[in-house]
C-alpha positions in Angstrom: 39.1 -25.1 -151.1 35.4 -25.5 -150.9 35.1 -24.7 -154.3 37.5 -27.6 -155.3 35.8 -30.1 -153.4 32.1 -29.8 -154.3 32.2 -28.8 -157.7 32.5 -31.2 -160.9 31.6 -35.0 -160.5 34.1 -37.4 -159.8 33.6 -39.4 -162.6 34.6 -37.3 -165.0 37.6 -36.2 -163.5 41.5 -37.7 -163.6 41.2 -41.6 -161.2 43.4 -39.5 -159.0 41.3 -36.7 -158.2 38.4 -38.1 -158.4 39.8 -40.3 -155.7 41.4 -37.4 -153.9 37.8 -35.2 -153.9 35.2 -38.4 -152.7 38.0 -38.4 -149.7 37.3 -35.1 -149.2 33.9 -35.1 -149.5 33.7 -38.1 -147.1 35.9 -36.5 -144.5 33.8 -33.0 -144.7 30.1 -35.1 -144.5 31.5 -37.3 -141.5 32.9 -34.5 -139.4 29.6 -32.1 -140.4 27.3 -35.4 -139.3 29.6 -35.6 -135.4 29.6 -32.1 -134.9 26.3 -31.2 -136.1 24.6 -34.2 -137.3 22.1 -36.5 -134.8 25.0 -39.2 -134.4 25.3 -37.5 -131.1 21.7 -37.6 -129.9 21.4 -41.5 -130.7 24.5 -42.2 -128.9 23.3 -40.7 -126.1 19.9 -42.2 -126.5 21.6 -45.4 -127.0 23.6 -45.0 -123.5 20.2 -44.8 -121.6 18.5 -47.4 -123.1 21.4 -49.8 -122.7 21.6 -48.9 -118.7 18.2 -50.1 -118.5 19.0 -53.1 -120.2 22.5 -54.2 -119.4 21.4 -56.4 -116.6 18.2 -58.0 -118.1 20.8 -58.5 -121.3 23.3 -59.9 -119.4 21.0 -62.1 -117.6 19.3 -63.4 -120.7 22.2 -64.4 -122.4 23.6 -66.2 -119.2 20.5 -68.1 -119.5 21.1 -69.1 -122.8 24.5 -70.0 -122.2 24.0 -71.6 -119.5 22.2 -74.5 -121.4 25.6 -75.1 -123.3 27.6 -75.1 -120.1 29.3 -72.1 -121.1 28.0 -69.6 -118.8 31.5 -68.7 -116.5 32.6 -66.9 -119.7 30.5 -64.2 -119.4 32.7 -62.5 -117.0 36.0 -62.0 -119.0 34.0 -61.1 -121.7 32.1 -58.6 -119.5 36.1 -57.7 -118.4 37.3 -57.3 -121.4 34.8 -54.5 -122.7 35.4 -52.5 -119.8 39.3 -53.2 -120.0 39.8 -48.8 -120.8 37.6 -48.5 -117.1 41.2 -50.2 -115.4 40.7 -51.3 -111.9 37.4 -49.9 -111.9 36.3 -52.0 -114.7 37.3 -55.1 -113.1 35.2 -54.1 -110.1 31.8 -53.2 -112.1 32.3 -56.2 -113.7 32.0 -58.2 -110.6 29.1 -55.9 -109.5 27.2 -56.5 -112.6 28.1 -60.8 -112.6 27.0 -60.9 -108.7 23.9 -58.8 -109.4 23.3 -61.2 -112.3 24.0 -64.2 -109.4 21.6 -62.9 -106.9 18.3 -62.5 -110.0 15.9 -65.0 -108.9 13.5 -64.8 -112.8 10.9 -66.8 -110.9 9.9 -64.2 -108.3 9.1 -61.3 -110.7 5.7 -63.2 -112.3 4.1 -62.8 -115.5 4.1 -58.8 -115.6 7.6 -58.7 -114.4 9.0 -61.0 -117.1 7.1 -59.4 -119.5 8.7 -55.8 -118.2 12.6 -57.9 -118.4 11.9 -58.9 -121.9 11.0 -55.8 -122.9 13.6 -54.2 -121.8 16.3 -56.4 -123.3 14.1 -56.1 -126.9 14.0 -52.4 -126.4 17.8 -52.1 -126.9 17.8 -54.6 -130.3 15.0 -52.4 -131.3 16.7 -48.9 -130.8 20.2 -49.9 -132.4 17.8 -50.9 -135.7 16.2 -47.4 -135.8 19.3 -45.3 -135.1 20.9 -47.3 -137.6 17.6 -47.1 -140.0 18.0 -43.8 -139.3 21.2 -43.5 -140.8 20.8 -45.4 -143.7 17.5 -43.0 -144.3 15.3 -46.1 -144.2 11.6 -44.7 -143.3 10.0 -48.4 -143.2 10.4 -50.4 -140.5 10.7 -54.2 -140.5 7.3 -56.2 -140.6 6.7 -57.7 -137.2 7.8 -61.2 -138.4 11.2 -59.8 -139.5 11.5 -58.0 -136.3 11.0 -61.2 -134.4 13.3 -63.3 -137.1 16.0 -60.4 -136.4 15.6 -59.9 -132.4 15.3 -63.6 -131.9 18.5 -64.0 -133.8 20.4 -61.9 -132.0 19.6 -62.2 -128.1 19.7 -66.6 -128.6 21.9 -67.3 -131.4 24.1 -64.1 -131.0 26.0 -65.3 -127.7 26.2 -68.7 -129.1 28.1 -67.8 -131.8 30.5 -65.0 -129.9 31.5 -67.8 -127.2 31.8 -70.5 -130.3 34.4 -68.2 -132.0 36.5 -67.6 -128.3 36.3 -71.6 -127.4 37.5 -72.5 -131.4 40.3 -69.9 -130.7 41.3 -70.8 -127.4 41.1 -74.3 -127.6 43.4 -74.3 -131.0 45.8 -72.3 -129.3 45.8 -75.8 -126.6 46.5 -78.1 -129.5 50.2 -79.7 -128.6 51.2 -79.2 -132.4 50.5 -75.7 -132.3 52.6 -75.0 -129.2 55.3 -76.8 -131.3 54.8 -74.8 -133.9 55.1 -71.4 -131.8 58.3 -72.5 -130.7 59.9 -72.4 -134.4 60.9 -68.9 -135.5 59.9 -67.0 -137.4 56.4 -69.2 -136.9 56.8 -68.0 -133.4 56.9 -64.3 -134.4 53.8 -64.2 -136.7 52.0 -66.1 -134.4 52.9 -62.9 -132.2 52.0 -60.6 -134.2 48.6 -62.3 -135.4 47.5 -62.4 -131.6 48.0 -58.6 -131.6 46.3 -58.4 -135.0 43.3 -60.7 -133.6 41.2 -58.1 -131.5 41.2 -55.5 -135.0 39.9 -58.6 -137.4 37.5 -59.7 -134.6 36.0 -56.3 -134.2 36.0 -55.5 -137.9 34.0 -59.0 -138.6 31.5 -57.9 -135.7 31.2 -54.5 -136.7 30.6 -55.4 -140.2 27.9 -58.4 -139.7 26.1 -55.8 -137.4 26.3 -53.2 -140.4 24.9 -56.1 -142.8 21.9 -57.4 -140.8 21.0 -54.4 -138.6 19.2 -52.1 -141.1 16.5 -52.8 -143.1 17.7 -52.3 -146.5 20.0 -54.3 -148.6 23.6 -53.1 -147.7 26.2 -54.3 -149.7 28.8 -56.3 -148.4 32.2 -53.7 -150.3 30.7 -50.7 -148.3 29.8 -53.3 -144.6 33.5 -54.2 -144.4 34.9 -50.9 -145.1 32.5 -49.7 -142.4 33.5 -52.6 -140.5 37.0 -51.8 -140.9 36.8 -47.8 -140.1 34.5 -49.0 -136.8 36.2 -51.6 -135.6 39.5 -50.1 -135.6 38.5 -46.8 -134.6 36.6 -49.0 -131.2 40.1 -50.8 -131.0 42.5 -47.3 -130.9 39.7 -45.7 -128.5 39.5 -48.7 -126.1 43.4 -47.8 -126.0 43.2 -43.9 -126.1 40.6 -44.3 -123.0 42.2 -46.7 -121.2 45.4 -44.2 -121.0 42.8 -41.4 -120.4 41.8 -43.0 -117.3 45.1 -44.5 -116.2 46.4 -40.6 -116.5 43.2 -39.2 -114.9 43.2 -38.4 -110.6 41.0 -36.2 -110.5 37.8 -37.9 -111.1 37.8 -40.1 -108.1 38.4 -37.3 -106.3 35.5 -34.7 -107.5 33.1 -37.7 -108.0 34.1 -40.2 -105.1 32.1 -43.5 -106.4 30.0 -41.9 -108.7 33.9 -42.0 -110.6 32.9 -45.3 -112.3 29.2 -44.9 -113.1 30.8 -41.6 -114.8 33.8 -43.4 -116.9 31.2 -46.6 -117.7 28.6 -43.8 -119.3 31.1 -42.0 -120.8 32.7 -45.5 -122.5 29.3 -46.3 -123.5 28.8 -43.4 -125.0 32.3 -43.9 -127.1 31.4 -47.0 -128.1 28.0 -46.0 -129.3 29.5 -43.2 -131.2 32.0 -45.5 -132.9 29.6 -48.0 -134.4 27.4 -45.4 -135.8 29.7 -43.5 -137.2 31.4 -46.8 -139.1 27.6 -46.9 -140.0 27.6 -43.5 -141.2 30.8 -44.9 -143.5 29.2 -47.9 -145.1 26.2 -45.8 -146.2 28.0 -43.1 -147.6 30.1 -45.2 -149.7 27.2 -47.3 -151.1 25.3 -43.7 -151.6 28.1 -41.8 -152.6 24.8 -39.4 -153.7 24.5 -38.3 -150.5 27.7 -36.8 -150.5 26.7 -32.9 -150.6 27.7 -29.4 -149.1 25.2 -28.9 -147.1 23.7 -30.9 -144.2 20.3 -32.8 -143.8 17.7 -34.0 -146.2 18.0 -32.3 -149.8 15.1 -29.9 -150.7 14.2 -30.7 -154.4 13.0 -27.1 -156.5 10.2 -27.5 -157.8 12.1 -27.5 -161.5 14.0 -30.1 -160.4 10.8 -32.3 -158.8 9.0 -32.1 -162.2 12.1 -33.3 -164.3 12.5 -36.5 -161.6 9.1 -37.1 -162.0 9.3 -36.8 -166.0 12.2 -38.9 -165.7 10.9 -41.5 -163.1 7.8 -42.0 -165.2 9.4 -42.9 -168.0 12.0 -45.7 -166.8 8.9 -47.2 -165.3 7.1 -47.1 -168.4 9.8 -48.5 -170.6 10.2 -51.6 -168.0 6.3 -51.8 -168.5 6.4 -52.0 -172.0 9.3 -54.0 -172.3 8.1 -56.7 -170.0 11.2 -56.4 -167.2 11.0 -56.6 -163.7 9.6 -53.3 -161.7 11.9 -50.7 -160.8 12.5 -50.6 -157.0 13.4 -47.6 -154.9 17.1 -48.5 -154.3 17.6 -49.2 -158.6 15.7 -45.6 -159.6 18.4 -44.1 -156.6 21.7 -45.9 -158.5 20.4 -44.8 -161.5 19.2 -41.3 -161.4 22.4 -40.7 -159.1 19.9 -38.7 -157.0 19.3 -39.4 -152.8 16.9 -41.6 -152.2 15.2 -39.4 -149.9 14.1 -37.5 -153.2 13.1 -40.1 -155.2 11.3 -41.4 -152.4 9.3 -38.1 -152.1 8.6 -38.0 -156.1 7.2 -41.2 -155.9 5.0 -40.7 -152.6 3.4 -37.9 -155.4 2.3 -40.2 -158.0 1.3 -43.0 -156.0 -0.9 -40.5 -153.9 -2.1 -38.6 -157.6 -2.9 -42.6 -158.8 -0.4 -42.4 -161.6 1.5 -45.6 -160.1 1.4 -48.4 -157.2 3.6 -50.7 -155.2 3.6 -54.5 -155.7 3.5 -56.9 -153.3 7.8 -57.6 -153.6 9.5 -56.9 -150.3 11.4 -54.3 -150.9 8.2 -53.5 -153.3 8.6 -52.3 -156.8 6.5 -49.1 -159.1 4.0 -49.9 -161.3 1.7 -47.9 -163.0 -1.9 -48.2 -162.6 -3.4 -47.7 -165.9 -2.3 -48.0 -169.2 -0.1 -44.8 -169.5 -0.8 -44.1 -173.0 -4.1 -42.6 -171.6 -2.4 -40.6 -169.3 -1.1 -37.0 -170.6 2.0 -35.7 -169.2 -0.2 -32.5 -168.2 -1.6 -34.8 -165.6 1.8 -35.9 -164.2 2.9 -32.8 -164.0 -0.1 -31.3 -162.2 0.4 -34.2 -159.9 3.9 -33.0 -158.9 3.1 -29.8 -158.7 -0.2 -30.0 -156.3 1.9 -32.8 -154.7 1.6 -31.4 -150.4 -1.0 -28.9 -150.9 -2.9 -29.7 -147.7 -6.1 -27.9 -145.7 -4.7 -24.4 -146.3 -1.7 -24.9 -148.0 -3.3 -24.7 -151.9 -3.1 -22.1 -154.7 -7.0 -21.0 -153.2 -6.2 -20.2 -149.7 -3.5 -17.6 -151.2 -5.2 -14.4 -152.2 -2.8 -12.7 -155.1 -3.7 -9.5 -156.7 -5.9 -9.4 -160.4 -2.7 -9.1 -162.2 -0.5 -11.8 -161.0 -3.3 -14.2 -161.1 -3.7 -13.6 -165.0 -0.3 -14.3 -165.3 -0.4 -17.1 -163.2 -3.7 -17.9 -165.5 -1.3 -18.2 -168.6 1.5 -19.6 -167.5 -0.4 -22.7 -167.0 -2.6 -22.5 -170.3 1.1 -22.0 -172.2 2.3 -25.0 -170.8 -1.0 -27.1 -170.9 -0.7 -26.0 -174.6 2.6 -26.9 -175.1 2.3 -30.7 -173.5 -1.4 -31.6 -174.6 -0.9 -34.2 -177.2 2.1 -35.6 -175.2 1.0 -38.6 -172.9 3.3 -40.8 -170.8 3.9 -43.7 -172.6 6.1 -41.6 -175.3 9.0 -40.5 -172.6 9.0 -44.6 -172.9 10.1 -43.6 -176.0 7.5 -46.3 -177.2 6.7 -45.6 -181.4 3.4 -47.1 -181.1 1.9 -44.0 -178.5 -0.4 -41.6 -179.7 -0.7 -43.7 -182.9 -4.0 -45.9 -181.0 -1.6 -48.9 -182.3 -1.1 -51.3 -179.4 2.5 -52.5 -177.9 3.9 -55.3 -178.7 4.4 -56.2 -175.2 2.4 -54.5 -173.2 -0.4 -55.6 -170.8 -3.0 -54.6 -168.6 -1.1 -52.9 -165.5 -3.1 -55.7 -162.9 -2.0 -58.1 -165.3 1.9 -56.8 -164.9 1.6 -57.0 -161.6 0.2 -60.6 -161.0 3.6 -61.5 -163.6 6.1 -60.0 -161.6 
């Protein structure tokens, strides 16, 4: 079974099985990721940070909608997410709105409001890195973006959500479309699009959260399908929890009223667990490259580093001398069908060896720093090769015995023979290098870089 599901590349099989086997795959990575992944550890983390917050959050966003005279709807929607809690929900509800009541902002000074603010940006900020973290993003926002982002969601966030419910309740009001619901079978679809309503609401939230939240460019084919495996999985295990509680005796019993502390953590939790793992769905079906046996990042051998570099070298240099745009980190990925992770670490190599540097762009894009018909491939490859050879990590802190450093000694002279009149600008596959003709199109790498 394991052999028919990781071996051979989709493509190149039948539409049907290739279709059968990335279902597979998906199903295998997803349950490896919830039962041994990290998805569990930022839920968890998740759950903490949002008990800090929950109040300050709440009480934020009351004060925003308060300005709009919408504020009294903060309770049903505060009811309606702990709906699965039952009667318990409905009285933490009115715990949390009374608590909210009673929070007189003016009393806690300068430090205090500083601490509340904090605490409310806190949460924004740990849903972006558990979801950069998923979408094996290493580079945080700049501190304007993270500003744009958090300001966006804690003022305009709110507005919106309560726009959406008022459009929708106060159509429902409209005299013509009570006429309407009257006619059959009108009446019935009606009916059957209010039970429908809560799934398309949750998969349009979950799916704006899984375009905006992480710091990469996420596509908006793999967002909704995401969307759709988040929000209905949230929907079924508001329902599934709901019945778990209705069913369940015994908890009021062992944990008296500690029982709805408990069920709110542990519907927290759920819901955490939900929208990273519809996360965890959009990225694997943008990076369908990530799809592999075994867990975690992929090790690269060191055969394997030296033909990505090879072959990261010279799409870079054929965009060079061709004059197009610089390749980014997300195109070489697509391209060279290989996770970004490893392309990302090839490329931390030659910018540290000085073979290439990032523009200014935003995400930036790889260009090299001199003109590459100077540079032999013996000097690319060397730069792999030494690539994390730190303090006492190097070839010279590793005594070997007489004969295994001769052989060592021509290994590297046989291969420094056999690529010394090579230099990079021919894996361009440019005719003019090693002739000491000039390109037609090339220039001076600054100058590249000021064009593009």
């Amino acid at each position: 079974m394991q052999h028919a599901i990781w071996t051979g590349q989709p493509d190149s099989m039948p539409r049907w099985r290739g279709l059968l086997v990335r279902v597979a795959r998906l199903s295998a990575v997803l349950s490896r990721d919830l039962v041994y992944g990290q998805l569990n550890l930022w839920a968890m983390s998740l759950v903490y940070t949002t008990l800090l917050s929950i109040v300050p959050l709440l009480a934020f966003s009351f004060s925003v909608l308060k300005a709009f005279g919408v504020h009294n709807q903060i309770e049903p929607m505060l009811r309606q997410f702990l709906a699965p809690l039952g009667s318990e929900g409905d009285e933490l509800s009115q715990r949390l709105i009374q608590f909210i009541d009673h929070m007189n902002v003016g009393v806690l000074g300068s430090v205090g409001l500083a601490l509340l603010l904090y605490t409310v940006v806190s949460l924004v900020q740990k849903i972006e890195e558990s979801f950069n973290f998923i979408w094996h993003v290493s580079q945080p926002r700049s501190l304007a973006n993270r500003f744009t982002l958090y300001l966006s969601v804690l003022l305009v966030g709110p507005i919106f959500v309560f726009a959406a419910i008022g459009l929708t309740a106060a159509a429902m009001n409209i005299e013509l479309v009570r006429q309407l619901l009257a006619l059959q079978p009108l009446g019935w679809m009606v009916y059957a699009t209010g039970k429908l309503t809560p799934y398309v609401l949750a998969v349009a939230a979950f799916t704006f959260i899984y375009l905006l939240v992480p710091n990469t460019n996420v596509r908006l084919g793999p967002a909704l399908i995401g969307g759709i495996a988040g929000g209905v999985l949230w929907q079924l295990g508001g329902w599934g929890f709901a019945r778990f509680v209705a069913s369940s005796t015994r908890y009021p019993a062992i944990y008296s009223g500690f029982a709805v502390v408990i069920l709110f953590m542990f519907w927290l939790y759920l819901s955490w667990l939900i929208l990273l793992f519809g996360a965890s769905v959009a990225f694997y079906r943008q990076h369908p490259e990530y799809l592999i046996a075994r867990g975690g990042e992929p090790a690269l051998s060191s055969r394997m580093r030296e033909r990505l570099a090879l072959a990261i070298m010279s799409l870079i240099g054929r965009h060079y001398r061709t004059g197009d745009p610089a390749w980014k980190l997300r195109q070489l990925t697509r391209v060279l069908r290989v996770p970004m992770h490893s392309v990302q670490v090839v490329l931390d190599a030659l910018e540290q060896g000085g073979l290439l540097a990032r523009n200014s762009e935003d995400p930036p894009g790889y260009l090299p720093v001199c003109d590459l018909n100077s540079v032999p491939v013996k000097r690319l490859l060397d730069t792999v090769r030494a690539a994390g050879e730190e303090g006492f990590l190097n070839p010279g802190a590793l005594p070997v015995p007489s004969p295994v450093e001769r052989v060592i000694q021509r290994l590297q002279e046989a291969m420094d023979a056999a690529v010394d009149d090579v230099n990079v600008m021919e894996l361009a596959g440019d005719p003019h290098a090693g002739t000491g003709a000039p390109s037609p199109s090339r220039s001076h790498p600054a100058e590249a870089s000021d064009q593009r």
